[in-house]
C-alpha positions as CSV (number, residue, x, y, z in Angstrom):
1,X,24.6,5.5,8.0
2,X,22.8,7.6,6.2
3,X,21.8,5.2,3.8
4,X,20.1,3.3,6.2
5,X,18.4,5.8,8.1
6,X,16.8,6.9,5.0
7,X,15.6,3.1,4.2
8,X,14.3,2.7,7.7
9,X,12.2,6.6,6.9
10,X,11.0,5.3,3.7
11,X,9.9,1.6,5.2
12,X,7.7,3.3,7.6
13,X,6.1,5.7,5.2
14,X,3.1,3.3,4.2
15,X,2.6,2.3,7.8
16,X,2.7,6.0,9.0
17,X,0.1,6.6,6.2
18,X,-1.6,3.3,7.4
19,X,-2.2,4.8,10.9
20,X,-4.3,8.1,9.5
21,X,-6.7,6.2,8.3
22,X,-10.0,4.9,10.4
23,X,-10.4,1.2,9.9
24,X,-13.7,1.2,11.6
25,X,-15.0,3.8,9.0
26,X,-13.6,1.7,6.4
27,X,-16.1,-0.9,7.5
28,X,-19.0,0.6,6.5
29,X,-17.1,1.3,3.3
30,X,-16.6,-2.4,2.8
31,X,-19.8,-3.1,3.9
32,X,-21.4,-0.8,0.9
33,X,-19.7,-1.0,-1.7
34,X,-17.2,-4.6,-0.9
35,X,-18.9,-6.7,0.5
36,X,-21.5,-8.3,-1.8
37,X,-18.2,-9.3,-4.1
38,X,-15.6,-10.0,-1.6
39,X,-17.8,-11.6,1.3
40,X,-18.6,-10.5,4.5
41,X,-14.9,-11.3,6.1
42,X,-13.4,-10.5,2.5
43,X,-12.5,-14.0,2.6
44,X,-14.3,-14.3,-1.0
45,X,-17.6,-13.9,-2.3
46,X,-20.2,-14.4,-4.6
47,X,-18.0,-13.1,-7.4
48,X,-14.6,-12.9,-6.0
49,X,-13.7,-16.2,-4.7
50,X,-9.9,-15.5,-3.5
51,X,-9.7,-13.8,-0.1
52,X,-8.8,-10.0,0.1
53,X,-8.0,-10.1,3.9
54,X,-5.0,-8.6,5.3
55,X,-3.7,-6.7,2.1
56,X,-1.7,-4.2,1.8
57,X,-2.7,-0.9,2.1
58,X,-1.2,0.2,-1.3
59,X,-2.9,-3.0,-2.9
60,X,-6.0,-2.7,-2.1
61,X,-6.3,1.2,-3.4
62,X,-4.5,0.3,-6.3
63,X,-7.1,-2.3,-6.9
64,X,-10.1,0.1,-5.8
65,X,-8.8,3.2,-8.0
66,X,-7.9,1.2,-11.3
67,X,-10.0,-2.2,-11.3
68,X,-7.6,-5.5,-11.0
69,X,-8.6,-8.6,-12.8
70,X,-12.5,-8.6,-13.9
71,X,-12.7,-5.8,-10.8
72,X,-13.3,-2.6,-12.5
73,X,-12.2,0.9,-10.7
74,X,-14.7,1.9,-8.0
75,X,-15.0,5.6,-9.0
76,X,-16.8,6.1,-5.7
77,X,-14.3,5.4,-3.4
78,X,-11.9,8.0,-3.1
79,X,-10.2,10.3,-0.4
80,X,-10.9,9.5,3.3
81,X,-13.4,6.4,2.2
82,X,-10.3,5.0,0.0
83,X,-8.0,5.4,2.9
84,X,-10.3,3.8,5.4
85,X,-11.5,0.8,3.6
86,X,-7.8,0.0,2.4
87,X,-6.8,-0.3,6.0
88,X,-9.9,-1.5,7.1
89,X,-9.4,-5.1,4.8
90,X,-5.3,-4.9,5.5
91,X,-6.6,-5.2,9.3
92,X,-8.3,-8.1,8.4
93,X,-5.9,-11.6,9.1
């Protein structure tokens, strides 16, 4: 029992963590400093043709904090702005 109770605690960690963040703040994020790569719906850009929209939170920072592909580490984005545009693009479908 207490095996699963600590799976179901650890499952809802990144959603709990999900829910702190301000998706509509991470809007303007994306629009600054995404966008112009990733397209206006993050469904691919001009230099990013795959889409972006709807993932994960933990994805999407671990892409923005060390680069992913030919996408080098946004230095920029960090704190609040990291959380906020990671859940703004998961909210994306």
């Amino acid at each position: 029992m207490k095996r699963i109770a600590m799976t179901l605690v650890l499952l809802s960690l990144p959603a709990a963590l999900a829910f702190g963040a301000d998706a509509a703040a991470g809007k303007a994020v994306y629009d600054t400093k995404c966008k112009a790569c990733h397209g206006v719906d993050a469904k691919g850009g001009a230099m990013d043709k795959a889409s972006i929209a709807g993932t994960a939170v933990a994805t999407t920072k671990a892409a923005v904090e060390g680069g992913k592909g030919k996408m080098k580490a946004v230095a920029s984005v960090k704190g609040a702005d990291l959380d906020n545009v990671a859940a703004y693009v998961a909210s994306l479908k």
